[in-house]
VEXDREN-2710 file (C-alpha; in Angstrom, 1 decimal):
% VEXDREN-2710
k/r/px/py/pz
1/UNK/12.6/42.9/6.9
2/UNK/10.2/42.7/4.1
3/UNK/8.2/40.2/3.0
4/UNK/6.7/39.0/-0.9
5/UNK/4.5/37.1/-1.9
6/UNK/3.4/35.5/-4.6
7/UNK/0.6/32.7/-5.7
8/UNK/-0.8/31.6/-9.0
9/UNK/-2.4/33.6/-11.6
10/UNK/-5.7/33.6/-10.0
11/UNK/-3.9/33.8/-6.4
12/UNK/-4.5/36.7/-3.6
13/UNK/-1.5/37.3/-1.9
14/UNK/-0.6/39.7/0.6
15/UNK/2.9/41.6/1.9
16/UNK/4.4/42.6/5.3
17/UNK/5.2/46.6/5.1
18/UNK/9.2/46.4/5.1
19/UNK/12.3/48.3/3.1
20/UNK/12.8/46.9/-0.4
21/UNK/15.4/44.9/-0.2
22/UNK/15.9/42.5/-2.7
23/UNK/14.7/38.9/-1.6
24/UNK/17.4/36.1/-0.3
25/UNK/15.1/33.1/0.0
26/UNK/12.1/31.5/-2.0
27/UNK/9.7/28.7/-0.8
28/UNK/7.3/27.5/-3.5
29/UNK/5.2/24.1/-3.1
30/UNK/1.5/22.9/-3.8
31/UNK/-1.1/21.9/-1.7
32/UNK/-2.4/18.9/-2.2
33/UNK/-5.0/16.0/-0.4
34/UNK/-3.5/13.9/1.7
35/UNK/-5.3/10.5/0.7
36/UNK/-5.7/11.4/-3.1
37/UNK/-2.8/13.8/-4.2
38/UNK/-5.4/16.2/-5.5
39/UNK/-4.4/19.8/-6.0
40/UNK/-6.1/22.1/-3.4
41/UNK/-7.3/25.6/-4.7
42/UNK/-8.2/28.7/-2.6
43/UNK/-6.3/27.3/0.9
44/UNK/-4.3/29.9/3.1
45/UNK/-0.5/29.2/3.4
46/UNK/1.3/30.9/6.2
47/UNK/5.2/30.8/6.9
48/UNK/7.4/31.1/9.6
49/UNK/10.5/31.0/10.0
50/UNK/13.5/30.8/12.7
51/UNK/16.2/34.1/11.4
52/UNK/19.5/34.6/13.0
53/UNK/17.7/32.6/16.4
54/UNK/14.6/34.2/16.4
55/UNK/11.0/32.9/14.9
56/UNK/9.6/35.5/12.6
57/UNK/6.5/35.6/10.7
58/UNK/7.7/35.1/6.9
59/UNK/4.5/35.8/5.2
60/UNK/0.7/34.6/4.1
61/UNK/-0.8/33.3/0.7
62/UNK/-3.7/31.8/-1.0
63/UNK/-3.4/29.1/-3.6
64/UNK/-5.2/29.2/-6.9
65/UNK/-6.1/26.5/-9.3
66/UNK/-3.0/24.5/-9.1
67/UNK/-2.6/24.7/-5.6
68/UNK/0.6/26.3/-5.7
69/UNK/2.2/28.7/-3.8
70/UNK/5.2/30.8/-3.3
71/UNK/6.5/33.0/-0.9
72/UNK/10.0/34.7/-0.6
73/UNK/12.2/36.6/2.0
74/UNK/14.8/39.2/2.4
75/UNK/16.8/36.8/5.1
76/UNK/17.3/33.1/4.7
77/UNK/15.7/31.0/7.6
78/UNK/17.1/27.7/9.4
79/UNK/13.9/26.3/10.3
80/UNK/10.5/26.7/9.1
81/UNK/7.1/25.9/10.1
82/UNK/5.0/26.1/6.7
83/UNK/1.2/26.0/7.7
84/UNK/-2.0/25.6/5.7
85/UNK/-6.1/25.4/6.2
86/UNK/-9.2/26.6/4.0
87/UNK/-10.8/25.4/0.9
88/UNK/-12.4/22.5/3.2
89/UNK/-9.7/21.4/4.4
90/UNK/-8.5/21.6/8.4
91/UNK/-5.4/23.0/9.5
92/UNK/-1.7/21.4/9.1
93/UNK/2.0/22.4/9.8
94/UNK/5.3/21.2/8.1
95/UNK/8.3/21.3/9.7
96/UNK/11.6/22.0/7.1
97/UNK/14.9/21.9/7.8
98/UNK/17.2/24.4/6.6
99/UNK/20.4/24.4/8.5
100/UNK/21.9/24.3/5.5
101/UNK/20.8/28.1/4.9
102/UNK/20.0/27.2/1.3
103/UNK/18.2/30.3/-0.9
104/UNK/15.4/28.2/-2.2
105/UNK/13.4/25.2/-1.1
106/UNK/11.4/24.1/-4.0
107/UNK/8.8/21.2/-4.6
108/UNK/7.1/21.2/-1.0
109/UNK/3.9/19.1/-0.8
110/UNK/1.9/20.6/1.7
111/UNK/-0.8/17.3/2.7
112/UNK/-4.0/18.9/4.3
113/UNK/-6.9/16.6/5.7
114/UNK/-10.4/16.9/4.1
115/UNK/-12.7/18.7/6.8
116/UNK/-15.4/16.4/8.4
117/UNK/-17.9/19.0/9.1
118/UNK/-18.3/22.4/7.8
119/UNK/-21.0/24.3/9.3
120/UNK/-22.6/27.5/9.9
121/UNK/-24.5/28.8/13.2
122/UNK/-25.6/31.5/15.2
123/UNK/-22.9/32.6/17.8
124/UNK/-25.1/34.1/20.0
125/UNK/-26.3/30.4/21.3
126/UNK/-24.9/27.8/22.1
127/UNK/-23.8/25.6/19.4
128/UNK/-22.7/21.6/19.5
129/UNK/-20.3/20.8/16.4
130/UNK/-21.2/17.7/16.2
131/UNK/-19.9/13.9/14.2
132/UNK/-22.7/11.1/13.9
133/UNK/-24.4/11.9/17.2
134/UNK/-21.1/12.8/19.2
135/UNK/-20.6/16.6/20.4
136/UNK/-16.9/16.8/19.3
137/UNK/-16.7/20.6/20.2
138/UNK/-19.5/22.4/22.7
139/UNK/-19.4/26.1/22.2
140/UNK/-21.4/28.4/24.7
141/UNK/-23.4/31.1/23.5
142/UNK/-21.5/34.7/22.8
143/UNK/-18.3/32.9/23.6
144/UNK/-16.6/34.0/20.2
145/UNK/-14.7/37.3/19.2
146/UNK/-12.5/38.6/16.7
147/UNK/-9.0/39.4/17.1
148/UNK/-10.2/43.4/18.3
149/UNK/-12.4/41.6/21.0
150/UNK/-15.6/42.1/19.2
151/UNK/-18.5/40.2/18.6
152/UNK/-19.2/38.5/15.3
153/UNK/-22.0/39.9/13.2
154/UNK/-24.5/37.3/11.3
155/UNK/-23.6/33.9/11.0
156/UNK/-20.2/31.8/12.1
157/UNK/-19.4/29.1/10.0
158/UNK/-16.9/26.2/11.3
159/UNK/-14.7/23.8/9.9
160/UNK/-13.9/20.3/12.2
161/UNK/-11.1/18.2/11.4
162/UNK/-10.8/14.9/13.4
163/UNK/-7.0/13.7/13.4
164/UNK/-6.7/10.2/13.6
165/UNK/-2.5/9.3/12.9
166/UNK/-3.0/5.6/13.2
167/UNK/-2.2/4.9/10.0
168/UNK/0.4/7.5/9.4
169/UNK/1.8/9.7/12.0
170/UNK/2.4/12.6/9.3
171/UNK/-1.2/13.3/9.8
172/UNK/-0.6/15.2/12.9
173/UNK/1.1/19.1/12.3
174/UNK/4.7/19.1/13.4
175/UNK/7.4/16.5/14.5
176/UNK/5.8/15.7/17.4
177/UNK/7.8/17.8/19.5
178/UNK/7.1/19.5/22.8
179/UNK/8.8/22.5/24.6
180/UNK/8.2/24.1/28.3
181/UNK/8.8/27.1/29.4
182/UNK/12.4/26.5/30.0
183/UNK/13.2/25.8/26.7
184/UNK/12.9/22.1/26.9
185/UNK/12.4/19.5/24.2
186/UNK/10.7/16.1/24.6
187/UNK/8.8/13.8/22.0
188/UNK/5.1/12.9/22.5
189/UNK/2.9/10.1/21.5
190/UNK/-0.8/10.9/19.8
191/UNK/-3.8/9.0/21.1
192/UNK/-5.7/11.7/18.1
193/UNK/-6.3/14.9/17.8
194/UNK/-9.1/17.9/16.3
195/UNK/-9.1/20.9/14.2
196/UNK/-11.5/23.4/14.8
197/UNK/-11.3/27.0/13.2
198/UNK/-14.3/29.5/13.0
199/UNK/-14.5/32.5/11.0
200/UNK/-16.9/35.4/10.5
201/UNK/-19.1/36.1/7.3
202/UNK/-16.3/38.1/6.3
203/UNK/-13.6/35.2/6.4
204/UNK/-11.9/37.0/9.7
205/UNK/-10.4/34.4/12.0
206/UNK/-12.2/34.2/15.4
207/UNK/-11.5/32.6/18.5
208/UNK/-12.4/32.1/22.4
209/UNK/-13.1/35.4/24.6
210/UNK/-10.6/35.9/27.4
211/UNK/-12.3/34.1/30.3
212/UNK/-14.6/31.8/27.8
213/UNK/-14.1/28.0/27.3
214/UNK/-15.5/25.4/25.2
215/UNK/-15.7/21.5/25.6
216/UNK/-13.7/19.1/23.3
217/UNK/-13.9/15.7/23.1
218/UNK/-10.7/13.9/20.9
219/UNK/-12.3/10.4/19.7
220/UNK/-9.8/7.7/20.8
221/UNK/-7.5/6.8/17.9
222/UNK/-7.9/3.9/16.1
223/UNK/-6.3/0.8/17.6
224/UNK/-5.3/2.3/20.9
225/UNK/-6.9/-0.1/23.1
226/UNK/-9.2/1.6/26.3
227/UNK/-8.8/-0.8/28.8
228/UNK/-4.9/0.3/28.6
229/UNK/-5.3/4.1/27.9
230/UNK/-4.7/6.3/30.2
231/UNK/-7.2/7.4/32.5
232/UNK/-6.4/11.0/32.5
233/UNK/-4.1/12.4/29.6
234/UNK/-2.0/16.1/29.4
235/UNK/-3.7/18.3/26.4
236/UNK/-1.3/19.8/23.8
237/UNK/-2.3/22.9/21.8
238/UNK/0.2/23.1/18.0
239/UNK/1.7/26.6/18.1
240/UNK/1.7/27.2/14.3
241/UNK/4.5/30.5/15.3
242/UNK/6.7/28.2/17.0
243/UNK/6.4/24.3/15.3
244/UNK/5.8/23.0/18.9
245/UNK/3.2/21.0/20.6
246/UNK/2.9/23.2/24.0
247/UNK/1.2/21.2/27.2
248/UNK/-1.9/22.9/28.8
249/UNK/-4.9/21.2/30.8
250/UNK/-5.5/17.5/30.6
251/UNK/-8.6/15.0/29.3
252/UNK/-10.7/12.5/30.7
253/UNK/-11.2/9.4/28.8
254/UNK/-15.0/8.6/28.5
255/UNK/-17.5/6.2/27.4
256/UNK/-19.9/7.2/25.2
257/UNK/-23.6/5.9/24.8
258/UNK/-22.4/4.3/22.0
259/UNK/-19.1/2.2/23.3
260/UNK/-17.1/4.7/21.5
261/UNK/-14.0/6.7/23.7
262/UNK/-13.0/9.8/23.9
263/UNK/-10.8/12.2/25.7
264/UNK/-12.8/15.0/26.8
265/UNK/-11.3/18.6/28.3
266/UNK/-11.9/21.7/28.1
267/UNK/-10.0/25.0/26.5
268/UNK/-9.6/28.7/26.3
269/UNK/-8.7/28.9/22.4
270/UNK/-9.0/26.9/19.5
271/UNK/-5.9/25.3/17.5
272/UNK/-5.2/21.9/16.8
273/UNK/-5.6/19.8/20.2
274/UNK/-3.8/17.1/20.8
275/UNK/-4.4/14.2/23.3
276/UNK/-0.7/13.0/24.4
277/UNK/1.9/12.4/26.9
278/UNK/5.5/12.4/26.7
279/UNK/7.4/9.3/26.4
280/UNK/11.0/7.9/27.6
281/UNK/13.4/7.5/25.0
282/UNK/16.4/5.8/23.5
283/UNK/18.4/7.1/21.2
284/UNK/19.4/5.0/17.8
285/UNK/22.8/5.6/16.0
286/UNK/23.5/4.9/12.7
287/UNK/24.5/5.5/9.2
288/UNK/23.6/6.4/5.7
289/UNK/25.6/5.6/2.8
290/UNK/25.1/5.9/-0.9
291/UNK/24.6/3.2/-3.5
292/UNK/28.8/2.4/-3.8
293/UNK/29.5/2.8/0.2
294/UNK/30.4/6.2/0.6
295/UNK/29.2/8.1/4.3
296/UNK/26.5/10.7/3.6
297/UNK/25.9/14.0/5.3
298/UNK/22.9/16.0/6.3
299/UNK/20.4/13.1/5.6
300/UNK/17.3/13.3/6.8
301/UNK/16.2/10.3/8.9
302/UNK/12.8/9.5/10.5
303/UNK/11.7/7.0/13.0
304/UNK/8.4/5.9/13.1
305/UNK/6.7/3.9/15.8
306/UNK/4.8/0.8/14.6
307/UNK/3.6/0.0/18.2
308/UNK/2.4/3.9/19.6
309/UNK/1.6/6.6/17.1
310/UNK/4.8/9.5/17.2
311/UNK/7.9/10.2/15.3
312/UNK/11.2/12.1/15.3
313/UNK/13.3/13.4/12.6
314/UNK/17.3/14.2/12.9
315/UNK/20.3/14.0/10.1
316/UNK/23.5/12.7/9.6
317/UNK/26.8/14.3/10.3
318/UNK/29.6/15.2/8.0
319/UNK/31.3/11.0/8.6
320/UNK/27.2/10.0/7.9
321/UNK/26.2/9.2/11.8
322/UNK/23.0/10.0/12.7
323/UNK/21.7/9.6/16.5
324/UNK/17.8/9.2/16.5
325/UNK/15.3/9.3/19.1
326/UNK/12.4/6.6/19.6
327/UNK/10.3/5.0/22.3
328/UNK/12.0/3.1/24.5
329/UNK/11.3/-0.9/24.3
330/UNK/9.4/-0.6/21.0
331/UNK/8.9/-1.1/17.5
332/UNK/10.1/1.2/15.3
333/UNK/10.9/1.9/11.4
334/UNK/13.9/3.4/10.2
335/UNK/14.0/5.4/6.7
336/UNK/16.6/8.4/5.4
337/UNK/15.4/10.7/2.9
338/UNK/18.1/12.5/1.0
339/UNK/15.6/12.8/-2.2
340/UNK/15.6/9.4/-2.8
341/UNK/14.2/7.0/-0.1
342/UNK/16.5/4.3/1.6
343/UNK/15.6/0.4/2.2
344/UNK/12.5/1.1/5.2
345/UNK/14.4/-0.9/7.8
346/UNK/12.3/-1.9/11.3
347/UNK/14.3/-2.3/14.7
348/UNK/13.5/-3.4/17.8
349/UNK/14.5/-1.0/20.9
350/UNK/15.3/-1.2/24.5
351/UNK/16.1/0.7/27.6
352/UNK/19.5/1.6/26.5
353/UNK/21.1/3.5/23.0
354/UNK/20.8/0.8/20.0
355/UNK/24.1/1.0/17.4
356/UNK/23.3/-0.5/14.3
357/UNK/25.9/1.4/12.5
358/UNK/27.1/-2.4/10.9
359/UNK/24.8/-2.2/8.6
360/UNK/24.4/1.3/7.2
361/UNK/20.7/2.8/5.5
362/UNK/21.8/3.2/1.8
363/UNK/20.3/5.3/-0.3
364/UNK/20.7/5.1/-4.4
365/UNK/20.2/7.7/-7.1
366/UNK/17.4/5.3/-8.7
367/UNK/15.9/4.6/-6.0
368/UNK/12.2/4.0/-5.8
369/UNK/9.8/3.2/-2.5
370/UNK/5.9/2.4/-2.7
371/UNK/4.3/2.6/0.8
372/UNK/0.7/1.8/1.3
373/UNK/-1.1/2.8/4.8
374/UNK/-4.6/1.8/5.9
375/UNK/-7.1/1.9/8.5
376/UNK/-8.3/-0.5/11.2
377/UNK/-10.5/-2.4/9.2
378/UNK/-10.0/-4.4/6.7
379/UNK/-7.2/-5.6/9.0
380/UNK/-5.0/-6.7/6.5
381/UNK/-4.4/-5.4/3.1
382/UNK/-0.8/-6.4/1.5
383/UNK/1.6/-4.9/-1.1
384/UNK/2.2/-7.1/-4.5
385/UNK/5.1/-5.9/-7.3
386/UNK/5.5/-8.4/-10.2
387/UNK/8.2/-7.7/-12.5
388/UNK/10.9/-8.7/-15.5
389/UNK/13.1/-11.3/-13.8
390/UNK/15.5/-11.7/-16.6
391/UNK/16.9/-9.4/-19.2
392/UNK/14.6/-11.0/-21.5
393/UNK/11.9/-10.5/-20.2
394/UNK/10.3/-14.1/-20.2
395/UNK/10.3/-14.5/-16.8
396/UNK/8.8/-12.2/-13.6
397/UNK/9.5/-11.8/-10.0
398/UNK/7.0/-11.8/-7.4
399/UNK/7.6/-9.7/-3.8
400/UNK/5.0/-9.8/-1.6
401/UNK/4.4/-11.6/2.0
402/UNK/5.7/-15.0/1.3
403/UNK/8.6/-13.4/-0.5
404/UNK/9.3/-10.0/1.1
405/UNK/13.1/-10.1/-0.3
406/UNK/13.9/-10.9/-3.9
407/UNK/17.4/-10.3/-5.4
408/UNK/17.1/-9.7/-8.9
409/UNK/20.0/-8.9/-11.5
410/UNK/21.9/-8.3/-8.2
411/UNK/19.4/-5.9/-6.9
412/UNK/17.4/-6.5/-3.9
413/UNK/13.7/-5.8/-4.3
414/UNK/12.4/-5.7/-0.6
415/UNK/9.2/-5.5/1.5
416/UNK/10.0/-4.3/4.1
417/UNK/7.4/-6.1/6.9
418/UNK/4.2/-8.0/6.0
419/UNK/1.8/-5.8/8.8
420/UNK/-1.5/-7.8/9.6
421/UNK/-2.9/-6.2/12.3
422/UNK/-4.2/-2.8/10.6
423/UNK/-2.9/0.5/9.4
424/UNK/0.7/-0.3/7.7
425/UNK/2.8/1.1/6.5
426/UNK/4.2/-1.6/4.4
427/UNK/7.2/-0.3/2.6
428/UNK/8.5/-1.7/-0.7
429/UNK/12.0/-0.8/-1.9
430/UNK/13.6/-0.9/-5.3
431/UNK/17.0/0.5/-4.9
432/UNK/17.4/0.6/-9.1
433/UNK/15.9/-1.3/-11.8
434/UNK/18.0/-4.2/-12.7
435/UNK/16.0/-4.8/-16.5
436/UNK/13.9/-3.3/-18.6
437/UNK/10.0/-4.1/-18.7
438/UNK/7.1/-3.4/-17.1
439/UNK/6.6/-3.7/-13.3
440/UNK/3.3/-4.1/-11.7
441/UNK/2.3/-2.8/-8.1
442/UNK/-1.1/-4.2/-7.2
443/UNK/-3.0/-4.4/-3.5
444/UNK/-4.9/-7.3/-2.0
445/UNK/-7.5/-7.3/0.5
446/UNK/-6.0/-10.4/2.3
447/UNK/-8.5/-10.9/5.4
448/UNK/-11.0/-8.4/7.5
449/UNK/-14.3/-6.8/7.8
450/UNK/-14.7/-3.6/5.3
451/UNK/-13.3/-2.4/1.6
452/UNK/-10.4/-1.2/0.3
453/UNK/-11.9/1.9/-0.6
454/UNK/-13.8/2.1/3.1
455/UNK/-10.5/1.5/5.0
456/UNK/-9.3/4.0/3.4
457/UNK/-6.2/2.8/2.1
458/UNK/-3.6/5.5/0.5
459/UNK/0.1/4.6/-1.3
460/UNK/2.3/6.9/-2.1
461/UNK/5.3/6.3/-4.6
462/UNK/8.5/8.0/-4.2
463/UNK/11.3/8.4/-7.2
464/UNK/14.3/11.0/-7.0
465/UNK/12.3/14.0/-5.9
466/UNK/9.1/13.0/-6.9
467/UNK/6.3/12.2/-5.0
468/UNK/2.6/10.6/-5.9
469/UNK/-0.6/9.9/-4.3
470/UNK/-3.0/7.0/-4.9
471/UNK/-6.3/6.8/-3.3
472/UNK/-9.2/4.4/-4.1
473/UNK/-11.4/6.9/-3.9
474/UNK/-10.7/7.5/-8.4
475/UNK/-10.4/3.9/-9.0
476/UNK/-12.9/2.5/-11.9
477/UNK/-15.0/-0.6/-12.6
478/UNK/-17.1/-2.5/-9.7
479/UNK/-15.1/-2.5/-6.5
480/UNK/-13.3/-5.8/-5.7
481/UNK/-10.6/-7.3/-3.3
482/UNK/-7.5/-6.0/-5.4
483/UNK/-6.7/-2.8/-6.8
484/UNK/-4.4/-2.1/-9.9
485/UNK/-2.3/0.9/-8.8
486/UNK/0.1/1.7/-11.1
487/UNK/2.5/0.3/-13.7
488/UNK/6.3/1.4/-13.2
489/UNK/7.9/1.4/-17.2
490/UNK/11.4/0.9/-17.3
491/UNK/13.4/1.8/-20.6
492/UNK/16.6/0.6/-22.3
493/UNK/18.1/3.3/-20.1
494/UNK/16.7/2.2/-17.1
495/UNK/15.4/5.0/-16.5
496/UNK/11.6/4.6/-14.7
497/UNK/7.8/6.3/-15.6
498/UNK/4.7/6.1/-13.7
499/UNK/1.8/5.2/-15.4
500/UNK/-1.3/5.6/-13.5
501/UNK/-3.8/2.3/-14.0
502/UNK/-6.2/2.8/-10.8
503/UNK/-8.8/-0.1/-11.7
504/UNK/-10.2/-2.8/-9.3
505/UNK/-9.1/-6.2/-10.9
506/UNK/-10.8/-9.6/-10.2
507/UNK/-7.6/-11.4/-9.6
508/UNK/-4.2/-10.6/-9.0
509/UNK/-1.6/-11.9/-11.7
510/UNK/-0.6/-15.7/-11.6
511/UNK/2.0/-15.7/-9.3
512/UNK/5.2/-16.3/-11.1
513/UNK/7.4/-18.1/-8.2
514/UNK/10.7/-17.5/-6.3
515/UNK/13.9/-16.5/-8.0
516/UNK/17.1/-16.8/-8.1
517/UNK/20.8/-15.0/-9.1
518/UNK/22.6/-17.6/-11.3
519/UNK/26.5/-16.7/-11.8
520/UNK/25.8/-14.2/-14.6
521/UNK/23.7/-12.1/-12.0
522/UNK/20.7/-12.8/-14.3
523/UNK/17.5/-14.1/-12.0
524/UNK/15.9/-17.2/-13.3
525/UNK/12.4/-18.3/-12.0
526/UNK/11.8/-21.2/-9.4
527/UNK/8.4/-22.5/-9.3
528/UNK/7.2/-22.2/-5.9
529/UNK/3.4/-23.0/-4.6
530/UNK/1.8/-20.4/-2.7
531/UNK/-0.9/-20.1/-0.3
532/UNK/-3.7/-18.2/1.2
533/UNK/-2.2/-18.5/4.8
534/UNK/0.0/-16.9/7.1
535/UNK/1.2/-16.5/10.4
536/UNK/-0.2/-13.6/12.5
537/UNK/2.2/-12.7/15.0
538/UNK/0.6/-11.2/18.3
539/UNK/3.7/-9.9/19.9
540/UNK/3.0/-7.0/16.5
541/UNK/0.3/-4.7/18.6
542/UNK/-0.4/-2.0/16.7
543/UNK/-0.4/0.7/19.4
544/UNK/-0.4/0.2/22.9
545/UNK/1.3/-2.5/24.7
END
């Protein structure tokens, strides 16, 4: 089979030795920063793909300016695992779905991590890689080789990612899947995960001898409480070939001299480690419809545990049924993804299968979804969307905690939880825009120790196929307790443009009130106090129970 490649203008790219047939399938995307959307130049993309049942490598690139990449292939794939590192930032894998054996995936946002350390040293000692005063990776003198078994000349430099999911389980490479050697498939929950990747002055990859090891230590993920963690924990190495997390050697959780955990192990190569174990589960059915009832097939639907960090992905069926996996007696959220984003709905599960085919997940044409994550601290930031309550546009709406659903022009406007104990997500929905106007999506640091910009806190707005990142991180004027994200404009049409604001505000706007749907499906404002209190639920852990 052969393999081409192509980048951006300023791109290297490289091809597999192959006949010269003409290519079936295309992939083209951009890499970008996870927290601030930011374009990444000069990173490596890999591809590989699962072709008539078996995984082949589809090909390698390097993105320029822009970030972009594209890669194409002389055999469509049904699965592909879409990889990325370099240019500072640590390594990452997408899983795609193709089972619909289309040509050409387009528009793929590949979301890499900013590296915490990048380093070099001298191979032939030993070498600590090191965060604040914590050894995250201990490296043994001559321990490192390139892929011919040789020793590195000169200088090694490193690059150490620590993987923290708390806030967003899409952090972590993969679906959170695991298979054993008989072919086996279970899910797995994260309690964080490292990056480390070495390469010679020459940029060649290098790794462990055969019969060396090396020390890692995973810093507990924020949240997971210690006194309940596990004592010892199964290691899981990401298999970027594959897509799956594969068990080997376990972790001790430790105390370190300063109070912080970690799970420490030891390995015999370097990848993305992963301290996890593999949970019981239940499976959800349900449906997806569209915006005038009608069952939708092969949707993509996600699960997303609110109280332990995994996920799982599957799609609906030809009559719009979808059967999902999740933890067993937890929290989780629900969403389908069809290009537009459904209402985020949260269920509770048990130790049997939960049906909540009654009420179907719809998804709309118009549809738009603003979901903001954070870290531990502050502990609570919250989501606030003001706008046009009437076709006039002389009155606004208000969502936000004390009003999480507000029916406007016959269009529910939802949040979808108010989260108070740390990380999020908290999902707004607009399923269309029932007026014209301006609407306004701010966020408010409600209560907790820390910033906005320290936590760090990260939204991301979805419309139709398009996808963009806001970080605090490029907000102006002095830093306060709310942040001006983004104003949605809605024309005569309806039809919705983002328009980037990114300013910290003293105040948020006067809140407007409740409203209300008279007859004529026009929404007309209720004056309603508010408050500065609320009721913090303690049954919501955020991670372990």
């Amino acid at each position: 089979m052969s393999t081409t490649l192509a980048g951006c203008s300023d791109s290297d790219s490289k091809s597999s030795p192959g006949d010269e047939q003409s290519p079936e399938f295309t992939i083209s995307g951009t890499a970008k920063d996870f927290y601030s959307g930011e374009a990444i130049d000069n990173a490596t993309v890999s591809v590989a793909g699962v072709v008539n049942g078996e995984t082949v490598d589809l090909g390698e690139v390097t993105t320029g300016e822009s970030g972009q990449f594209t890669l194409s292939h002389n055999a469509v794939p049904t699965r592909l695992i879409v990889s990325g590192e370099g240019g500072g930032y640590g390594e990452y894998s997408l899983i795609i779905n193709n089972s619909e054996q289309d040509d050409a995936i387009n528009s793929v946002d590949l979301l890499l991590q900013g590296a915490l350390v990048e380093a070099e040293f001298d191979a032939s000692q030993d070498y600590d890689i090191e965060v604040g005063n914590t050894a995250i990776v201990s490296i043994s003198s001559n321990s490192l080789v390139n892929a011919d078994g040789t020793a590195p000349e000169g200088n090694v430099s490193t690059s150490l990612t620590v993987i923290d999911p708390s806030s967003d389980p899409s952090l972590m490479p993969g679906n959170y899947q695991t298979i054993n050697d008989e072919g086996d498939i279970n899910l797995i929950e994260s309690f964080g995960a490292i990056s480390a990747t070495f390469k010679d002055q020459n940029g060649n990859d290098l790794n462990l001898a055969e019969g060396q090891t090396a020390t890692i230590r995973i810093p507990l993920a924020d949240g997971i409480d210690p006194n309940t963690a596990d004592a010892t924990i199964p290691l899981f190495y990401f298999d970027e070939t594959t897509g799956y997390w594969i068990e080997e050697g376990t972790a001790d959780l430790t105390q370190l001299d300063n109070n912080s955990y970690v799970y420490q192990g030891t390995v015999s190569h370097f990848t993305v480690w992963n301290a996890d174990k593999i949970y019981e589960t239940i499976n959800i059915i349900g449906c997806v419809v569209d915006h005038e009832g009608q069952r939708l097939p092969n949707v993509t639907v996600t699960s997303q545990g609110r109280d332990y960090i995994g996920s799982a992905t599957s799609f609906s069926d030809d009559e719009g049924i979808f059967t999902l996996p999740a933890r067993q007696s937890s929290e989780v959220l629900i969403s389908a993804r069809s290009n537009t984003i459904s209402n985020t709905e949260e269920v509770d599960t048990g130790i049997t299968d939960l049906n909540i085919t009654e009420t179907c997940l719809i998804l709309s044409p118009d549809a738009v979804n603003i979901t903001l994550t954070w870290g531990e601290n502050p502990s609570d930031l919250d989501s606030h969307l003001y706008g046009p309550a009437n076709a006039e546009n002389t009155e606004q709406f208000h969502v936000y905690y004390e009003r999480q659903k507000q029916t406007v022009g016959g269009v529910p406007i939802d949040l979808d939880v108010d989260d108070t104990n740390s990380f999020g997500p908290e999902v707004i929905s607009i399923p269309r825009f029932p007026f014209p106007g301006t609407y306004q999506y701010y966020v408010n640091l409600f209560t907790g120790e820390g910033s906005i910009l320290e936590s760090p806190a990260r939204v991301l707005i979805k419309t139709g196929d398009q996808e963009i990142i806001y970080s605090p991180t490029n907000t102006t004027g002095g830093a306060t307790d709310n942040w001006s994200v983004f104003n949605i404009e809605v024309d005569e049409n309806l039809t919705p443009t983002i328009v980037e604001v990114q300013e910290y505000v003293a105040a948020l706007p006067q809140d407007p009130g409740a409203v209300e749907d008279d007859d004529d499906g026009l929404a007309e404002a209720q004056a309603v106090g508010t408050s500065k209190t609320k009721n913090y639920t303690p049954s919501i852990i955020r991670r372990l129970k």
